[in-house]
C-alpha positions as CSV (number, residue, x, y, z in Angstrom):
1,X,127.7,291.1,-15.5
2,X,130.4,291.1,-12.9
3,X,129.7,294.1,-11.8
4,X,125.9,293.2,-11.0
5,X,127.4,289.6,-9.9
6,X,130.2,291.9,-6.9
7,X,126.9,294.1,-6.4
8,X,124.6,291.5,-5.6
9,X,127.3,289.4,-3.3
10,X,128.1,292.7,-1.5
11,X,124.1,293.3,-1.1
12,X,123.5,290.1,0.5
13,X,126.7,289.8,2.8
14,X,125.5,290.8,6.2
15,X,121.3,290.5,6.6
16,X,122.7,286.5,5.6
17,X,124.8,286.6,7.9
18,X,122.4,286.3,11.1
19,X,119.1,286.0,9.4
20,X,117.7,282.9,10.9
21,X,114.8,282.2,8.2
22,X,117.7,281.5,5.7
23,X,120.1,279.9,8.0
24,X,117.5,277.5,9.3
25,X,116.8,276.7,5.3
26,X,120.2,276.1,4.5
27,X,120.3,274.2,7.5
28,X,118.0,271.6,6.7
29,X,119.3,270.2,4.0
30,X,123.2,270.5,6.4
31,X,125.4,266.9,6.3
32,X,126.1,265.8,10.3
33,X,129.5,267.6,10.4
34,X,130.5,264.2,12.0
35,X,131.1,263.0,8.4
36,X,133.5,265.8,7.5
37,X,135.7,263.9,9.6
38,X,136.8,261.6,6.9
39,X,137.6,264.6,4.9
40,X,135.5,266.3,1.9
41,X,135.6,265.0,-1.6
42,X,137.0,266.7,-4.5
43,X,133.1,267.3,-5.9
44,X,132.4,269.5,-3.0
45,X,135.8,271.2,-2.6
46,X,135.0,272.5,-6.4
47,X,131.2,272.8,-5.6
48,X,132.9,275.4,-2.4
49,X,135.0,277.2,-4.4
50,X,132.6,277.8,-7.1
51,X,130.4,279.7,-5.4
52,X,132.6,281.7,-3.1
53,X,130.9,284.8,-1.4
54,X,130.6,285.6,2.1
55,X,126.9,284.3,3.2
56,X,127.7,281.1,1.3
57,X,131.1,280.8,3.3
58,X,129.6,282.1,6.9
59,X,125.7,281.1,7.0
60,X,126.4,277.8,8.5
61,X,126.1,275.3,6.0
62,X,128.6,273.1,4.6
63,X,130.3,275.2,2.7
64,X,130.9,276.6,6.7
65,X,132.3,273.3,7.6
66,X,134.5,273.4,4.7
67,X,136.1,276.8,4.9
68,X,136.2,276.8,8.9
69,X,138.3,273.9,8.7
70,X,140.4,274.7,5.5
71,X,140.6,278.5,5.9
72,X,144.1,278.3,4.7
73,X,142.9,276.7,1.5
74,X,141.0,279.6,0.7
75,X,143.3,283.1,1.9
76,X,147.2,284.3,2.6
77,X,148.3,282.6,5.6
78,X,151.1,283.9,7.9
79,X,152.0,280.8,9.6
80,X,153.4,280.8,13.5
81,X,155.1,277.8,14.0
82,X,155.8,276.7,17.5
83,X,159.2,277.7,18.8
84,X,159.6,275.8,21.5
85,X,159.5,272.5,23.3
86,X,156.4,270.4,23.7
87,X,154.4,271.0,26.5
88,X,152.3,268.0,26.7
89,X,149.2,268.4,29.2
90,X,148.5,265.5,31.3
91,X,144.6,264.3,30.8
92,X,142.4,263.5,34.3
93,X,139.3,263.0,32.5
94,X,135.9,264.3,35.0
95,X,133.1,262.2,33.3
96,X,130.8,264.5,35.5
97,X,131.2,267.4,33.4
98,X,129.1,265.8,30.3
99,X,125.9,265.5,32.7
100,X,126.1,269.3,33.2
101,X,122.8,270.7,32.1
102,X,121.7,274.3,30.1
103,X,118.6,275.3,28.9
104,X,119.2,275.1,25.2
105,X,117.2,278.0,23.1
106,X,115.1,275.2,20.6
107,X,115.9,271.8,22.0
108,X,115.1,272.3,25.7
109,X,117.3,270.8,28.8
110,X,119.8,268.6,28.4
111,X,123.3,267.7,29.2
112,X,126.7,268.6,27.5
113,X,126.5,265.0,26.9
114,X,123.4,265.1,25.0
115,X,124.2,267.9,23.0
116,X,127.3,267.0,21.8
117,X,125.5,264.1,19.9
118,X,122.5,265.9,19.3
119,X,122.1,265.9,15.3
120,X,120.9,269.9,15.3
121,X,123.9,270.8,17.7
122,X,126.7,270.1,15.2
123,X,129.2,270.6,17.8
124,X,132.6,269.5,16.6
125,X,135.0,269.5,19.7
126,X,135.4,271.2,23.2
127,X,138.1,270.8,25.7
128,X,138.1,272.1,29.5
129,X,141.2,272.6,31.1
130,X,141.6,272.9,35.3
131,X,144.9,273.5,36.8
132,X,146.6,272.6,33.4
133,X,145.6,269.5,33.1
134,X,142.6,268.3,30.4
135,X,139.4,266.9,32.5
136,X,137.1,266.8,29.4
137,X,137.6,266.6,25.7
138,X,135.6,265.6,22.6
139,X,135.7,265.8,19.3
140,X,132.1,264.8,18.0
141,X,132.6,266.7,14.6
142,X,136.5,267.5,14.0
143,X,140.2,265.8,14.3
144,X,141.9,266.4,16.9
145,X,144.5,267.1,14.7
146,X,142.6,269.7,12.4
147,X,143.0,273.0,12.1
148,X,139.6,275.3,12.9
149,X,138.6,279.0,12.8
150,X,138.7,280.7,15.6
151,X,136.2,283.5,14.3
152,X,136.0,286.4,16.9
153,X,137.2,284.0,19.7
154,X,140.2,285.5,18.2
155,X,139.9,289.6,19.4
156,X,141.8,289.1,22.8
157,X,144.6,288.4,20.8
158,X,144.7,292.0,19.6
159,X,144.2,293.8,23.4
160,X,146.9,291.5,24.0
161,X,149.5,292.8,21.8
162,X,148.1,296.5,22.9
163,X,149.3,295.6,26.1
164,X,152.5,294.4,25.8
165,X,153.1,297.8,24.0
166,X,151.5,299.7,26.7
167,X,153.8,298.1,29.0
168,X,156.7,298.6,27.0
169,X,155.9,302.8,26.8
170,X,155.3,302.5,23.1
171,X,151.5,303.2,23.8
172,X,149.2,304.6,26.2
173,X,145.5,304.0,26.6
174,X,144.6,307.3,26.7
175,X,146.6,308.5,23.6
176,X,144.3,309.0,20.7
177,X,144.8,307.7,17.1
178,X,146.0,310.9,15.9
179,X,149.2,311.3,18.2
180,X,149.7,307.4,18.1
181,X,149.2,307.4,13.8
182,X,149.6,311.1,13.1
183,X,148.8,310.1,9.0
184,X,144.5,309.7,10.7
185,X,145.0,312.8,13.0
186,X,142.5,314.1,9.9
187,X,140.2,311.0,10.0
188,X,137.4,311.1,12.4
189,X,139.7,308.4,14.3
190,X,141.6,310.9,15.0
191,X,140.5,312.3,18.4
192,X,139.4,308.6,19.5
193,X,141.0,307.4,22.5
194,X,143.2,304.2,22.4
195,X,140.8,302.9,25.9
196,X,137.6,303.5,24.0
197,X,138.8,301.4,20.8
198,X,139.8,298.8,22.8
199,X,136.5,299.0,24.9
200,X,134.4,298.8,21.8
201,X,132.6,302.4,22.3
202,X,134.5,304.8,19.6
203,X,130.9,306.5,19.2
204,X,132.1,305.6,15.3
205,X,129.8,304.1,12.3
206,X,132.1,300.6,12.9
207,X,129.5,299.1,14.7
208,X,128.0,295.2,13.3
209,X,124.3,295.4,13.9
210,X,121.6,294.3,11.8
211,X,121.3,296.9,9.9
212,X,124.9,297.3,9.1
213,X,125.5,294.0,8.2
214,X,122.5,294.4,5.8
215,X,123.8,297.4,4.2
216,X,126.6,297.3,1.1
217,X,127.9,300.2,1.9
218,X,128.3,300.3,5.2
219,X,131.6,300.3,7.0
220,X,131.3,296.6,8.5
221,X,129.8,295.4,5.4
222,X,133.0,297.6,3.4
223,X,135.7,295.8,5.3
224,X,134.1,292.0,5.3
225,X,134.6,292.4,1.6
226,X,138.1,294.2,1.2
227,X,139.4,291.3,3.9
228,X,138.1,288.9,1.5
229,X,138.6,290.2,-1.9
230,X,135.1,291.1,-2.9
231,X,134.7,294.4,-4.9
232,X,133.0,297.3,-3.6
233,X,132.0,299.7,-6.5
234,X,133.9,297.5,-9.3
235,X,137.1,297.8,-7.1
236,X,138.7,295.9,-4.5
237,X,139.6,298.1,-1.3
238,X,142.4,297.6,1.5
239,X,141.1,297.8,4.8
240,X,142.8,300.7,6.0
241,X,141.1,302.3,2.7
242,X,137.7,301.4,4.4
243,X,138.5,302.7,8.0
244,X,139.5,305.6,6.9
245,X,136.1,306.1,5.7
246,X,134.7,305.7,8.7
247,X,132.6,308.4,10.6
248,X,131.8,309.5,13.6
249,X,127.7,309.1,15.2
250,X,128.0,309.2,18.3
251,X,130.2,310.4,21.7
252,X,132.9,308.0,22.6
253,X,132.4,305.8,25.6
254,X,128.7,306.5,25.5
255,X,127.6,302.7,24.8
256,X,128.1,299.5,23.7
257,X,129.2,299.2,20.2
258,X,130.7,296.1,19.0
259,X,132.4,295.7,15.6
260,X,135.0,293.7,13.8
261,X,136.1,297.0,12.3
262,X,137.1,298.8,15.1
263,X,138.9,295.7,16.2
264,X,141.0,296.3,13.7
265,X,141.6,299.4,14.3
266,X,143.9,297.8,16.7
267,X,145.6,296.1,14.3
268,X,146.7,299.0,12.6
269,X,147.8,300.7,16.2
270,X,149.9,298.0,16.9
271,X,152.2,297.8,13.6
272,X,152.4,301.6,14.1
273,X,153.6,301.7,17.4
274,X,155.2,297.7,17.4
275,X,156.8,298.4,13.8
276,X,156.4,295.6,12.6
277,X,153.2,293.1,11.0
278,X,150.6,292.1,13.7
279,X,151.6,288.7,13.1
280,X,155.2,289.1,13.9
281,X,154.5,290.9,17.2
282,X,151.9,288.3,18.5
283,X,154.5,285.5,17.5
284,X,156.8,288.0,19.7
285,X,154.9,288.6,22.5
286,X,152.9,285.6,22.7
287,X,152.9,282.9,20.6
288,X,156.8,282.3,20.4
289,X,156.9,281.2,24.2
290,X,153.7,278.8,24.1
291,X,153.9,275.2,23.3
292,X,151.6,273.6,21.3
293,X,150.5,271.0,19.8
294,X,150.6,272.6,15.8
295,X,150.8,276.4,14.6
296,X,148.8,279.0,14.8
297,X,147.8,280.7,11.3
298,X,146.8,284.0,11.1
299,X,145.1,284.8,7.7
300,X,145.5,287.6,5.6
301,X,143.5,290.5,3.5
302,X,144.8,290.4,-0.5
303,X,146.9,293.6,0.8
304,X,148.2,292.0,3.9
305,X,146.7,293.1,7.0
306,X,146.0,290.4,9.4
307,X,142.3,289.9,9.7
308,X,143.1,289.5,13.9
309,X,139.4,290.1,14.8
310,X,138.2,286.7,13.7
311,X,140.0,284.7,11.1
312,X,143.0,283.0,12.6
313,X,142.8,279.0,13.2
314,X,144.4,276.2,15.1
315,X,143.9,273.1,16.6
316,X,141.2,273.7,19.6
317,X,144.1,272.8,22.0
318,X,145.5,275.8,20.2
319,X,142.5,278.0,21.1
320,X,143.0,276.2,24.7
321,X,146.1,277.2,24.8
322,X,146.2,280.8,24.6
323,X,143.3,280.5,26.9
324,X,145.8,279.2,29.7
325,X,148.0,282.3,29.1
326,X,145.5,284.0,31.9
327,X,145.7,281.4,34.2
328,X,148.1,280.4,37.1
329,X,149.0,277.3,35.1
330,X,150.7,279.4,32.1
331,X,153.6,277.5,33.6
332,X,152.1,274.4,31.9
333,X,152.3,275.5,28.1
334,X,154.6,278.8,28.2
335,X,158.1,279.2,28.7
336,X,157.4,282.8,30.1
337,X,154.7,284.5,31.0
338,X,153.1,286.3,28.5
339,X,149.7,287.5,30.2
340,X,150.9,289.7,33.3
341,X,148.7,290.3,36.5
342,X,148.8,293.9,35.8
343,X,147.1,292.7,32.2
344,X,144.6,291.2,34.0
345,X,143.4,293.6,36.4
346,X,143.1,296.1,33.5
347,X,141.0,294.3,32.0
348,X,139.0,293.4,35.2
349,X,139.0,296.4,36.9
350,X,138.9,298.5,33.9
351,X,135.3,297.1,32.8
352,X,132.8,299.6,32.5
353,X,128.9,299.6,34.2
354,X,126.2,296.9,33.4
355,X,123.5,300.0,32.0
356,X,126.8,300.9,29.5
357,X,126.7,297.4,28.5
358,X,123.1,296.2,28.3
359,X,122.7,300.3,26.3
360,X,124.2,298.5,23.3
361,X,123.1,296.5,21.0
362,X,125.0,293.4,21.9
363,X,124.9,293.4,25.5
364,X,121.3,292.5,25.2
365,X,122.6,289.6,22.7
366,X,125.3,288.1,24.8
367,X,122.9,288.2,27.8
368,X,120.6,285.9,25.9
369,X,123.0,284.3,23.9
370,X,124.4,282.7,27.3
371,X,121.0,282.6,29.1
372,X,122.8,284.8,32.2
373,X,122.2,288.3,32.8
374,X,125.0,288.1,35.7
375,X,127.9,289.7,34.1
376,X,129.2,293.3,34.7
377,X,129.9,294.4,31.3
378,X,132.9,294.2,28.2
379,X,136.4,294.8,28.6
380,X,139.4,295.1,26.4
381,X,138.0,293.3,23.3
382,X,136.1,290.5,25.8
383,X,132.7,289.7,25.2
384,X,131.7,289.3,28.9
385,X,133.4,289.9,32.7
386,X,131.7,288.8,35.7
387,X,131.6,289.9,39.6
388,X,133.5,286.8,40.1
389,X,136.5,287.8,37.1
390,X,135.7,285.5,34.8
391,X,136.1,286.5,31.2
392,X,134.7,285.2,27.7
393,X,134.9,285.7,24.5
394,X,132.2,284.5,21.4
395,X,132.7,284.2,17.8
396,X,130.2,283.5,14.8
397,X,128.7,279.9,14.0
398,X,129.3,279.5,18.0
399,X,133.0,279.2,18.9
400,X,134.2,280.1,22.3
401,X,136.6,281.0,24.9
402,X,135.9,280.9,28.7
403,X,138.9,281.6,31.0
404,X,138.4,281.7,35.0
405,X,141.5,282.9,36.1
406,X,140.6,282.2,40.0
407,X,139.6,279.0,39.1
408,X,142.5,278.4,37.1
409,X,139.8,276.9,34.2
410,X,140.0,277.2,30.3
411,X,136.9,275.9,28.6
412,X,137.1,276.5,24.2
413,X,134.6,274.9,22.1
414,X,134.2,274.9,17.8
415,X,131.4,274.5,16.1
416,X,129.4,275.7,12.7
417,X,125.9,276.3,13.8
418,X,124.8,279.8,13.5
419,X,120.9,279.5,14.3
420,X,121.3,278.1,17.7
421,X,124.2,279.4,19.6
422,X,123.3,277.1,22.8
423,X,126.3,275.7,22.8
424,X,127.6,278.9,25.0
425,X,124.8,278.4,27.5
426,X,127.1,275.4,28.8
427,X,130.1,277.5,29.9
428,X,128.4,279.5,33.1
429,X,126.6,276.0,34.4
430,X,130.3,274.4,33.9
431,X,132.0,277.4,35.7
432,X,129.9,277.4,38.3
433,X,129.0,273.8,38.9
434,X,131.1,273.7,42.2
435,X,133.4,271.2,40.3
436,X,136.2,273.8,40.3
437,X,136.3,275.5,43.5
């Protein structure tokens, strides 16, 4: 019985995961997650844990709301404190940003306003940051003070550590996994280039696609449920067990090919070259200099590896936060800087071509996902760079990262609505509004 229980979890993991029929059923029957911010009770705390498997936890339901907002509740935690200081930011609010307007995918026109309150948006916060100081912020669905996933909002953080040991000579871009881990020189990692990991084209069977995601034994599928504890052929697997696994399909740098699993990859890069845990070398490179207004958690596999590709959390000034890193106002929430210029222009100028990006499978998505078709390609673990250098980053049930580093502009949103990810559609129109030039 367990085992057809594990089999039947594994089976269902990924095709749930972005299949819209269920979602939108689910959906229907989803409690305004403005309520949540009195708390849940202890009947549907039990009811969550109960049934615990991935497409109830990530379909966009309550049971969303719930673990998005309590992922520490639920996995090991390494928890970042803040080492320094407060920072606070001073607030000059710009009503005029809520009558921005985008082109939602199901609801039609309307403003950031509107869509904040719209009952199918379930938007629970965003905040946009110009020159360091906060000139929009609301929290229709979340606390202030509450902590929230960041989902894949959260890969930057990984190129970011890869750069830091780049810079320090422990790494080079163009090193491959088997002379940076000589222990997968035997793996089909091996030969990989560190520059085409962190680009997201490894040619290697890591990709998330629909088809992955909808099969139990693929490698996406493999390390969704070692990170989380689910059994894979009556056993639970560690995540470098998985990669390791992992094969080789195509030619490196050839397309597009995003996947949490080869963000992780990184991971394991970094702790062999930084020697130490992922989490201890952020908190070293990064997150020990930045002032904030709580912690940052990064969560953990049973085994221990830091699931850096998606499931970290914070408070969305957090997310803001590291967001600021990249802009001339680090000043204003960092006691060094911790995102050089030289960082930047590698990722700007090392972007690849728009046929590269819009060849894979999820150029095509992000393109519609924001309703622009202006951007250049991917870069260093970023979803998006533009002509104009501006960079952002997506992650499941629609949170989001937008950082303008000529405009000196953060935007970060959170929300738990996976069958209309509109809520991105917003961050071009506010870029570009002429409000920040």
């Amino acid at each position: 019985m367990r085992f057809r229980k594990t089999f039947l979890i594994s089976l269902a993991i990924a095709s749930t995961l972005i299949a819209v029929s269920a979602f939108a059923q689910e959906t229907q029957e989803r409690t305004p997650v403005a309520e949540f911010k009195k708390g849940f009770s202890l009947e549907q705390v039990e009811k969550y844990r109960a049934n615990n498997n991935l497409p109830h936890l990530l379909s966009g339901g309550d049971a969303s709301t719930w673990w998005s907002q309590r992922t520490s509740e639920m996995m090991y935690t390494a928890v970042l404190p803040v080492k320094v200081p407060y920072m606070p930011l001073s607030k000059k609010i710009r009503p005029g940003i809520g009558d921005i307007k985008a082109k939602t995918k199901f609801l039609g026109e309307m403003s950031l306003n509107e869509w904040l309150v719209h009952p199918q948006s379930y938007a629970k916060a965003i905040i946009v940051i110009h020159k360091g100081e906060v000139v929009f912020e609301e929290y229709p669905g979340l606390n202030p003070w509450e902590h929230h996933v960041w989902m894949s909002t959260a890969k930057p953080m990984t190129s970011l550590v890869i750069d830091h040991l780049i810079d320090e000579g422990k790494l080079d871009q163009n090193q491959t996994v088997g002379e940076i881990m000589p222990a997968w020189a035997s793996t089909e990692w091996g030969p990989i280039k560190l520059i085409d990991i962190l680009d997201m084209t490894p040619g290697m069977n890591s990709e998330e696609n629909d088809e992955t995601r909808s099969d139990p034994h693929s490698i996406a599928t493999r390390v969704f449920n070692a990170e989380f504890g689910f059994q894979y052929n009556r056993r639970n697997e560690a995540v470098t067990e998985v990669l390791k696994d992992a094969k080789s399909v195509d030619k490196p740098g050839n397309k597009f090919e995003y996947g949490s699993p080869t963000t992780q990859m990184l991971v394991l890069i970094a702790e062999a070259a930084g020697g130490k845990p992922w989490a201890q070398l952020f908190d070293k490179y990064a997150w020990s200099k930045v002032s904030a207004e709580g912690p940052l958690m990064v969560h953990l596999s049973p085994y221990g590896t830091a699931i850096a590709h998606g499931v970290v959390s914070s408070r969305l000034r957090g997310l803001a936060r590291f967001g600021m890193l990249y802009t001339p106002s680090w000043d204003k929430t960092a006691t060094e800087r911790v995102v050089s210029a030289d960082m930047i222009a590698r990722i700007r100028h090392g972007v690849r071509s728009a046929e590269f990006y819009r060849n894979g499978y999820d150029g095509k998505v992000f393109v519609e996902r924001l309703n622009d078709d202006t951007m250049i390609s991917n870069s260093r673990q970023w979803d998006a760079v533009w002509p104009d250098g501006d960079l952002w980053k997506a992650g499941l049930q629609s949170q989001a990262l937008y950082v303008s580093p000529d405009k000196d502009l953060v935007i970060a949103f959170f929300s738990t609505n996976v069958p209309d990810d509109s809520f991105h559609r917003f961050l071009r129109p506010i870029a570009t509004s002429g409000l920040f030039d």
